[in-house]
C-alpha positions as CSV (number, residue, x, y, z in Angstrom):
1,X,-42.4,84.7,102.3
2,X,-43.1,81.2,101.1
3,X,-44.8,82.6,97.7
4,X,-41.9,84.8,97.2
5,X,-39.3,81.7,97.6
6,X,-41.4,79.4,94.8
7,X,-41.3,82.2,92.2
8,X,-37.6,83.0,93.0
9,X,-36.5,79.2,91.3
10,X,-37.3,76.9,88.9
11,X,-38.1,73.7,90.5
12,X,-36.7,70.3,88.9
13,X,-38.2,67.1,89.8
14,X,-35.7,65.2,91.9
15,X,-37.7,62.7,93.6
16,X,-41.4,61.1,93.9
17,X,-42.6,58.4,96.4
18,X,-46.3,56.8,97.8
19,X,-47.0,55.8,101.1
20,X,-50.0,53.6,101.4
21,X,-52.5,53.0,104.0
22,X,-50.3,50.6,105.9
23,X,-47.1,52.4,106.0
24,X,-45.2,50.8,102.8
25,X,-43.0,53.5,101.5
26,X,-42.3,52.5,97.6
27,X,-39.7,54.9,95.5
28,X,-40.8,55.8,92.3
29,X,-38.2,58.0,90.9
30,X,-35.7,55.9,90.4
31,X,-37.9,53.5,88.5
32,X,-39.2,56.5,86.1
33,X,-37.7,57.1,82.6
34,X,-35.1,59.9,82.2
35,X,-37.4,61.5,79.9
36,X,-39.8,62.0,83.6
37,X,-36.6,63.3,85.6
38,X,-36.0,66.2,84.3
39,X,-39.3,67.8,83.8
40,X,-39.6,71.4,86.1
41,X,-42.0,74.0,87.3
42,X,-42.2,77.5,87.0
43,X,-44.3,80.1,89.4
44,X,-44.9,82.6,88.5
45,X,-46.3,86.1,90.2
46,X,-50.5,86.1,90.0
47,X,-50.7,82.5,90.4
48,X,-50.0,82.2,86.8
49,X,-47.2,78.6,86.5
50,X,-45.6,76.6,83.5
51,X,-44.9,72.6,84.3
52,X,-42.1,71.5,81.8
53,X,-40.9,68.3,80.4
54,X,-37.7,69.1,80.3
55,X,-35.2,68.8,77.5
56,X,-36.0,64.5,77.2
57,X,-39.7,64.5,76.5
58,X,-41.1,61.3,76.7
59,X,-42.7,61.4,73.0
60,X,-41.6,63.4,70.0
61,X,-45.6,64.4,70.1
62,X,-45.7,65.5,73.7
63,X,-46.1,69.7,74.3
64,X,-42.7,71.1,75.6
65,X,-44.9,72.9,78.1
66,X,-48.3,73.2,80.0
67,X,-49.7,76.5,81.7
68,X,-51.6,76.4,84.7
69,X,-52.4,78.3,88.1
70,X,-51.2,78.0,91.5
71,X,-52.3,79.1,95.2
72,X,-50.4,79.0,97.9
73,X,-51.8,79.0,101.7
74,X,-51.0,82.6,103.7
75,X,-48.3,80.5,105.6
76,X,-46.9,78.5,102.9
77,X,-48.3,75.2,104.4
78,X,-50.8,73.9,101.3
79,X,-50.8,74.0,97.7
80,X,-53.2,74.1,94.9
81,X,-52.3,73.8,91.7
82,X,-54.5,73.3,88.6
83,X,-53.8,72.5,84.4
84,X,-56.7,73.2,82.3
85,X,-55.1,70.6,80.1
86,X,-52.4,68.2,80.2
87,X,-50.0,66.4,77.8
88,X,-48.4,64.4,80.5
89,X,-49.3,61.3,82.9
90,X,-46.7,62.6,85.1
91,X,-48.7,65.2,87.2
92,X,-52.6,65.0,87.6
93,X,-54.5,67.8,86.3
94,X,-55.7,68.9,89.8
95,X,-53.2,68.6,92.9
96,X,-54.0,70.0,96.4
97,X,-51.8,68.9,99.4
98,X,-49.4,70.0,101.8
99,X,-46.2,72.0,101.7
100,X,-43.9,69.6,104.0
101,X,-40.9,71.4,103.3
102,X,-39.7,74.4,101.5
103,X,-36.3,76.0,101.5
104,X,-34.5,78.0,98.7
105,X,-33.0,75.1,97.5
106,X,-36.1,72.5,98.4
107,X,-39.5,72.0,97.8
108,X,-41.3,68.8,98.8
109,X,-45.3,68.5,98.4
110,X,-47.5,65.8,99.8
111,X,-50.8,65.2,98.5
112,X,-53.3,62.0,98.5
113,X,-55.1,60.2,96.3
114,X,-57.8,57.7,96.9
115,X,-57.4,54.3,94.5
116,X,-60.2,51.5,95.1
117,X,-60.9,53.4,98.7
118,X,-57.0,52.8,100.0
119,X,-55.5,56.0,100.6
120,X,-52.3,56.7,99.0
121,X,-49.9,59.9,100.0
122,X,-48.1,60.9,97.2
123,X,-44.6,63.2,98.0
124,X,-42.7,65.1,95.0
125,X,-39.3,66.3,95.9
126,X,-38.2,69.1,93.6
127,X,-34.8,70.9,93.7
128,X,-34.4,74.8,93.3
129,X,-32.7,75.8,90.2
């Protein structure tokens, strides 16, 4: 069961790229600071989840964590997740998209986001933990 398999790991950012309306793929994990790279999610059972910034947070001020909910899709194809507050620029505070790919060991989730009416799809890769 796909909900089963996100609450069996913790899921570390390992990569984060947008596609625009034309095509242009542009990479921007390798660009982001190390404190960004490490940051993880946690999901929990009753749609209850934690996102992390990781042991390098960004700013000596920043939370070490922020709670949230999550809904997953009866197959495991789209994902909602909502903050009711963040601390972070690295994750919006409301992200529904598409589950392109989850194994134990691999989640990636595809959502867009609309900037001066251009259309950009946004992909995180995470890794299980």
């Amino acid at each position: 069961m796909p909900a089963e398999m996100l609450q069996a790991k913790t899921w570390v950012v390992s990569g984060r790229s947008v596609t625009n309306g034309q095509g242009h793929v542009a990479d921007l994990y390798t660009g982001w600071p190390a404190c960004y790279q490490d940051d993880f999610f946690l999901f929990h059972a009753g749609g209850n989840l934690v996102f992390d910034n990781g042991a390098a947070k960004c700013s000596p001020s920043e939370h070490q964590s922020t709670t949230g909910t999550w809904v997953l899709n009866s197959d495991g194809s789209a994902l909602q997740i909502n903050f009711s507050s963040l601390t972070t620029n690295t994750v919006p505070q409301q992200i529904r998209g598409r589950v392109e790919e989850l194994t134990p060991a691999k989640l990636v989730f595809v959502h867009t986001d609309t900037v001066n009416g251009q259309v950009f799809a946004i992909r995180y890769t995470y890794r299980g933990q």
